[in-house]
C-alpha positions as CSV (number, residue, x, y, z in Angstrom):
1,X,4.2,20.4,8.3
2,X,1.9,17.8,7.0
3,X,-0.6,18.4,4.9
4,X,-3.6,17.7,7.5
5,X,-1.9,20.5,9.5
6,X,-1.6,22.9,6.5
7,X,-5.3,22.3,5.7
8,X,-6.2,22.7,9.6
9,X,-4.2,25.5,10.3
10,X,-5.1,27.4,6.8
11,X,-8.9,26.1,8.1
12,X,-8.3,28.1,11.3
13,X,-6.7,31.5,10.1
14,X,-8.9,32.2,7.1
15,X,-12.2,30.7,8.2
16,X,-12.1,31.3,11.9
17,X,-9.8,34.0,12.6
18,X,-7.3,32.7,14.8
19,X,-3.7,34.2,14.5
20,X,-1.4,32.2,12.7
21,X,1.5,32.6,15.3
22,X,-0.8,30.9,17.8
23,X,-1.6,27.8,15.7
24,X,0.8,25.4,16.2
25,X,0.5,21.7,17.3
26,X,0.5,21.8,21.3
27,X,-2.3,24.6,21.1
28,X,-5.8,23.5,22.7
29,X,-8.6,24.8,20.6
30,X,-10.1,26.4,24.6
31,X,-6.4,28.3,24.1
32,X,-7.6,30.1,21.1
33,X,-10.8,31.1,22.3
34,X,-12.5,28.9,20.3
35,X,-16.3,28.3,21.2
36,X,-18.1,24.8,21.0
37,X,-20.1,26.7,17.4
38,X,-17.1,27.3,16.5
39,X,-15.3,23.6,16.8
40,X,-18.9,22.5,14.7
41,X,-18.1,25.1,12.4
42,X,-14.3,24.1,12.1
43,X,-15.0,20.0,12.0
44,X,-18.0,20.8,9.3
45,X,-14.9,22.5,7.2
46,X,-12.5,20.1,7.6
47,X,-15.0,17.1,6.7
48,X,-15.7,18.8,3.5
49,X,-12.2,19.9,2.9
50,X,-10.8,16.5,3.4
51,X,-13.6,14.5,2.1
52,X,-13.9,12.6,5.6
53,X,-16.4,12.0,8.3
54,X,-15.6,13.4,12.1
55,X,-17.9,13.6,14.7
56,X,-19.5,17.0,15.7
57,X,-17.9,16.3,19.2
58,X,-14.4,15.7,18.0
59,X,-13.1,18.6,18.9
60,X,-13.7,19.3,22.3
61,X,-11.6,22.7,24.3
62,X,-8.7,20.4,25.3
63,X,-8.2,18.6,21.9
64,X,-5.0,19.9,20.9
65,X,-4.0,21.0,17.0
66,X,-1.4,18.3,17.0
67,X,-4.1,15.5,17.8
68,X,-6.3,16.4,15.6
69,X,-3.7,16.2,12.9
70,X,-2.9,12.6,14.2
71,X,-6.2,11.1,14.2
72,X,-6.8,12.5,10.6
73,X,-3.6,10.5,9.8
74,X,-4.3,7.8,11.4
75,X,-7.6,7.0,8.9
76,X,-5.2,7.5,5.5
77,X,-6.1,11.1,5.2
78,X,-4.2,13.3,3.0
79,X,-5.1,16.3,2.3
């Protein structure tokens, strides 16, 4: 596990209450219930955790875990 993922995932169980056994990289954020306040709330925490700048509408229902992690690799972002 990279450590974007660790940082999402961690982001996602202690933050936003979503069951670790259901975060893993093929999950859709509209698979864990997540609501659009809630994908603000979660890219909000990961631009401060990671000291980077996503877009409020980055994370849409369909986005999965796994591309999330990608695109934060993609910009040279380690967590």
């Amino acid at each position: 596990m990279s450590a974007a993922q660790e940082t999402l995932a961690g982001l996602l169980v202690t933050k936003l209450g979503v069951p670790a056994e259901k975060v893993v990289p093929t999950a859709a954020y509209k698979d864990l219930a997540l609501d659009s306040l809630a994908l603000i709330e979660l890219t909000m925490l990961l631009n401060k955790e990671l000291d980077i700048s996503l877009g409020d509408d980055l994370l849409q229902g369909g986005t999965t875990i796994g591309e999330t992690v990608e695109l934060i690799d993609s910009q040279g972002v380690r967590a």
